[in-house]
ZADOLUM-835838 format. One record per residue: x, y, z of N, C-alpha, C in turn. Coordinates in steps of 0.1 Angstrom, whole numbers, plus 5000, padded with zeros to 4 digits. Example, Ala and Ser with C-alpha at 12.3 -4.5 7.8 and 13.67 -1.06 7.14 Angstrom:
BEGIN
513249435078512349555078513249675078;512849785071513749895071512950005079;
This chain:
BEGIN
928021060912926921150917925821070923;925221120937923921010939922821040933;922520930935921020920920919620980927;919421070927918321190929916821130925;916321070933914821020926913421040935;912421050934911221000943910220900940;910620810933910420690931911020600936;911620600952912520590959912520410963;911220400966911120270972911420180962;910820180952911320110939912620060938;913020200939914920210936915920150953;915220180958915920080974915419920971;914419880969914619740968914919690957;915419740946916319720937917919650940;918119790949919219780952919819650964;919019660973918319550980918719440973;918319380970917719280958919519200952;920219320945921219360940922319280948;922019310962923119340975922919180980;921819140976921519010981921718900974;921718940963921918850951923318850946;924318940953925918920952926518850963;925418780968926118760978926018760995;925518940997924918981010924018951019;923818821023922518771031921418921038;922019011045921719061052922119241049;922019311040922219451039922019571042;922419631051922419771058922119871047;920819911054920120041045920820161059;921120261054921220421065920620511061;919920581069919120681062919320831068;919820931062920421031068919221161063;918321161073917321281071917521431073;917621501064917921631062917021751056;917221911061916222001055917022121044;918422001041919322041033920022181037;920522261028921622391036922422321044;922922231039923922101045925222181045;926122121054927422161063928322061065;929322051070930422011073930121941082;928921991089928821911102927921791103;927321821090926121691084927021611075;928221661073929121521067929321411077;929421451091929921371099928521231101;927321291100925821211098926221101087;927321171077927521041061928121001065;929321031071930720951076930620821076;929620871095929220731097928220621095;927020721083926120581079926620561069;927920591061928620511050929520451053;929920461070930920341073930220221077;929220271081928420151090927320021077;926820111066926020031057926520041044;925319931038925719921027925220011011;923920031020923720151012923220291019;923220411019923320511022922120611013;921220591018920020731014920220891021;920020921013919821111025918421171015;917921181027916421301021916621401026;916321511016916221651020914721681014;914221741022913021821024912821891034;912322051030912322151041910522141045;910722111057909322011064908722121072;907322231063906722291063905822291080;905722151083905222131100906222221111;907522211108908022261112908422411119;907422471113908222651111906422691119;907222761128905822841130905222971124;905923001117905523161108906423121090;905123091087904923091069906123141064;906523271066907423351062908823261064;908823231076910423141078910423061070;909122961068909322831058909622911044;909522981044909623031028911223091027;911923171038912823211038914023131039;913922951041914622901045915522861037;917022861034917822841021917222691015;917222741001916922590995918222610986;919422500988920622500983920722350977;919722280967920122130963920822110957;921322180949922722150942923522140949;923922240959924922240967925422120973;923522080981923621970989924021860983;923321770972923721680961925321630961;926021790958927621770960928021690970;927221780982928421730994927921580999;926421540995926021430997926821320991;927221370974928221250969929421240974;930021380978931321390984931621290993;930721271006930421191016929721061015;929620981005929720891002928020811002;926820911000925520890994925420810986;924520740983924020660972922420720966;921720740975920420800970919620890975;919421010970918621100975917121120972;916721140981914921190981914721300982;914321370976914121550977912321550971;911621530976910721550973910021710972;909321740966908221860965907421840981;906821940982905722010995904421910992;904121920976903021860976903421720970;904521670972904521500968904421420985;904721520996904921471010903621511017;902621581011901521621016900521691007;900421601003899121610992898021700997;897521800991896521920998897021991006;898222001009898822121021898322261012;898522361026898222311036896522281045;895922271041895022161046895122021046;896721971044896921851052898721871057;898721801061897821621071896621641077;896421581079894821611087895321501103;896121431101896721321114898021341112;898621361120899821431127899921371143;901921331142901921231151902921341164;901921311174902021431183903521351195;904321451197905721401204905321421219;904221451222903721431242904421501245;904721551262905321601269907021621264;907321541259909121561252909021671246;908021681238907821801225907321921228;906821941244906522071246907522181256;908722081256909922171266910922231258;911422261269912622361260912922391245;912822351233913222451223911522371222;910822311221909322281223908422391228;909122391236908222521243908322661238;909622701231909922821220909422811210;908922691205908722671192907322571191;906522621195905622531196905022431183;904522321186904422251175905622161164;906322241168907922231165907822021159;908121991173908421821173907421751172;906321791167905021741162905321711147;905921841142906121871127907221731126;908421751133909021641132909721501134;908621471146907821331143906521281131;906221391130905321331113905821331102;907021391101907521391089908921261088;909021261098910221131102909221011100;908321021106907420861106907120841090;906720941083906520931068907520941059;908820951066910220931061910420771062;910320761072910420601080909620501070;908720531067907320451059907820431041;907820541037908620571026910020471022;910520501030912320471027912820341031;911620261044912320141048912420001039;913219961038914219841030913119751031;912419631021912419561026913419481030;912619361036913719221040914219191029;915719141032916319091047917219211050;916919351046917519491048917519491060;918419561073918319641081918219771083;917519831088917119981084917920071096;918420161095918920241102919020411099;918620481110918420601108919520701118;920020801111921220861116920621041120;921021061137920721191141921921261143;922021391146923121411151922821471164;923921471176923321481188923421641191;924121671180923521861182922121881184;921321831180919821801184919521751195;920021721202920021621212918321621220;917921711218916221691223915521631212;915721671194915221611189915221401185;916321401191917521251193916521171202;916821231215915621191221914221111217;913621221209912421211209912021121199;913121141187912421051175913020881182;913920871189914320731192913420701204;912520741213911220731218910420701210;909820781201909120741187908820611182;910320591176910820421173909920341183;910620361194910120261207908720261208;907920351211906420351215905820311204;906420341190905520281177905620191174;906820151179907319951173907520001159;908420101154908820091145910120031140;910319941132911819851132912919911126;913220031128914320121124915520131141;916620131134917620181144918220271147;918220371158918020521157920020531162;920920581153922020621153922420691159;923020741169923120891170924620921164;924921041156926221061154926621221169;927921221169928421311180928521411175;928321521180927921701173929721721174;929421811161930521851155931121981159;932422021167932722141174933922221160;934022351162935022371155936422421165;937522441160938422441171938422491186;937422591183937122701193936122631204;935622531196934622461206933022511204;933122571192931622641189930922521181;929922481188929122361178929022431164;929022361152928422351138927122361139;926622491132925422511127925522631116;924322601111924222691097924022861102;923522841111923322991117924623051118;925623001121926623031128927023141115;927123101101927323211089926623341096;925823391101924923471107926023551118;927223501122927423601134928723631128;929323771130929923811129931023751138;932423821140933523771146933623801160;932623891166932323921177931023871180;930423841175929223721181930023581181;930923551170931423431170931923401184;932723521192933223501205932223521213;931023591213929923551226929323511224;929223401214928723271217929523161222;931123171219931823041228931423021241;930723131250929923101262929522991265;928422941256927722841256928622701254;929422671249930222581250931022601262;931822711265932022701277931322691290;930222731297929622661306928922531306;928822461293928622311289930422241298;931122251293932822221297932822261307;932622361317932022381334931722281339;930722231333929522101343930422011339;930622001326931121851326932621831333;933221911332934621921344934321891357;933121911360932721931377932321781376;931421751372931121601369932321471366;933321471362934321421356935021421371;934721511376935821551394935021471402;933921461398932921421410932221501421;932321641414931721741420930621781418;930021871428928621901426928221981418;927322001406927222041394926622201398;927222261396926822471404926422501385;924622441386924322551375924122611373;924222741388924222891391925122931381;926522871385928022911381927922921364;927222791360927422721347926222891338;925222891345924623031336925123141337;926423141347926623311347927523331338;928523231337929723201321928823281309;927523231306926723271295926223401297;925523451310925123541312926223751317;927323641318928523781311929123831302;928223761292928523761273927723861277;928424031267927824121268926224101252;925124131258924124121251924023971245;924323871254923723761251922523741261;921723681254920323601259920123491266;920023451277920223301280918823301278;918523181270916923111279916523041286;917522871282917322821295919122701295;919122711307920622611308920122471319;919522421316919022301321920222151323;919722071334920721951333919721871331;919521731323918021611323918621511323;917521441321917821261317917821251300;919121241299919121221286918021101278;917521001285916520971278914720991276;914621091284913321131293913021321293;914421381292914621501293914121561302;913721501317913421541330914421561333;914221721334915521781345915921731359;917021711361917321651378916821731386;916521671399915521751409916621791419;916521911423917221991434918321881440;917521791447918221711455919521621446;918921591430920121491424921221631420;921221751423921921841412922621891431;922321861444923021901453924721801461;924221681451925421591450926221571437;927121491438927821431429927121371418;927421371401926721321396926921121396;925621101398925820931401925520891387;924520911378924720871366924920971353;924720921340924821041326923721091330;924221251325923021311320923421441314;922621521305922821551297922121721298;923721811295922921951299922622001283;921822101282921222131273920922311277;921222371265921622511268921022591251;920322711254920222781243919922931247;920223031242920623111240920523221225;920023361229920423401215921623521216;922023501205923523561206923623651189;922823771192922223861181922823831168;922823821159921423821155920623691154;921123561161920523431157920223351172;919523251175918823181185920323051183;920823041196921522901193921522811204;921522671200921522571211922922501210;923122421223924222331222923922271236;924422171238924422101244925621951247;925821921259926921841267926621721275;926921581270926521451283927521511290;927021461300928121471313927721301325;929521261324929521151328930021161337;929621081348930121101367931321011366;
């Protein structure tokens, strides 16, 4: 079972220590950040930072910056036993589960400094959710602070690219703060049908389950056209979505996967010359869902 503590730092350079003194000049810490109500598809997040290191942390905390209406944060499944399981299942060594007020002392009248994600943070699911990626770049950076190894550890941090705007933004983060963590990405998890992994998905019935495959299918549109060396028709790619009877499109965008500037008329009237990466959401009653597809020329 992984060893559940928040006396965490303590317990990582222990182990540290441990790794180094058998032997290991150099030991891979992975750190697999979570708001728990863990899945199948956050196994894939353990897979690979327990193939890749030597030791394997996962925090779960449901990160109150996050939620724009009180009521969500409160309504949001808190399942840690559950998680715990599947964390040892997949090959964890230590969990952080901290309390509300061990991560924010006086909430909520704090933080009082909160690390703001700029223009990344106010588009697309940013811009539905305002404040959204504010909530979590401060709570990653105080994850980051917390959890990193000392020397001669390597520290590495694991996303999954089902997020793929928040992927983005926290490995910008890294970069602009000179923080010495290495930002992972693992590849989003489909189920046969092609419907990304998410927790919401428990939420649709068998006939939402089918009008939501939309969204993965106009993702597979662009990237087929792109693969041909054709010109990417995101007319064509929203109407796939927009013939799901009582589906919602919001927005079906193509960007720079590292910048998340949408391509300008003129790059989206040719062939695609470099990656980039479309990004799609949608609500598909009763739940809000995203997904998203690189697409490589």
């Amino acid at each position: 079972m992984a060893t559940t503590t928040t006396d965490v730092k303590t317990l990582i350079a222990d182990k540290v220590a441990e790794l180094v003194a058998a032997g290991n000049p150099s030991p891979r810490v992975g750190l697999v950040p979570t708001m728990g109500a863990l899945h199948d598809g956050h196994g894939a997040l353990f897979e690979q930072a327990r193939a890749e290191n030597d030791l394997v942390v996962a925090s779960i905390f449901v990160n109150p910056l996050q939620f724009d209406q009180p009521e969500d944060f409160e309504h949001y499944p808190r399942t840690l036993e559950a998680d715990l399981e599947l964390v040892t299942r997949y090959g964890g060594d230590i969990v952080f589960a901290p309390a509300t007020e061990h991560m924010y002392p006086g909430f909520p009248n704090a933080p009082q400094i909160r690390v703001s994600a700029g223009e990344m943070g106010r588009v697309f699911e940013g811009a539905s959710r305002p404040g959204h990626f504010d909530g979590v770049c401060t709570v990653v950076a105080k994850l980051w602070n917390i959890l990193m190894p000392p020397a001669p550890a390597a520290f590495r941090s694991y996303f999954g690219q089902k997020d793929a705007q928040q992927l983005a933004i926290v490995t910008r983060m890294a970069q602009d703060l000179n923080i010495e963590v290495e930002i992972r990405p693992v590849s989003l998890v489909r189920a046969p049908t092609g419907l990304a992994l998410s927790s919401r998905n428990v939420r649709l019935d068998d006939h939402g389950m089918e009008k939501a495959l939309g969204l993965s299918q106009a993702l597979h549109y662009l990237a087929d056209l792109a693969t041909r060396g054709e010109r990417l028709d995101i007319s064509a790619a929203r109407d796939i979505i927009r013939a799901q009877e009582n589906v919602e499109l919001d927005y079906l965008e193509i960007v720079d996967p590292t910048t998340l500037q949408p391509l300008t008329a003129q790059q989206l009237a040719m062939p695609l010359e470099r990656e980039a990466l479309a990004l799609v959401a949608a609500w598909v009653p009763p739940v809000r869902l995203i997904d998203n597809m690189l697409l490589a020329p």
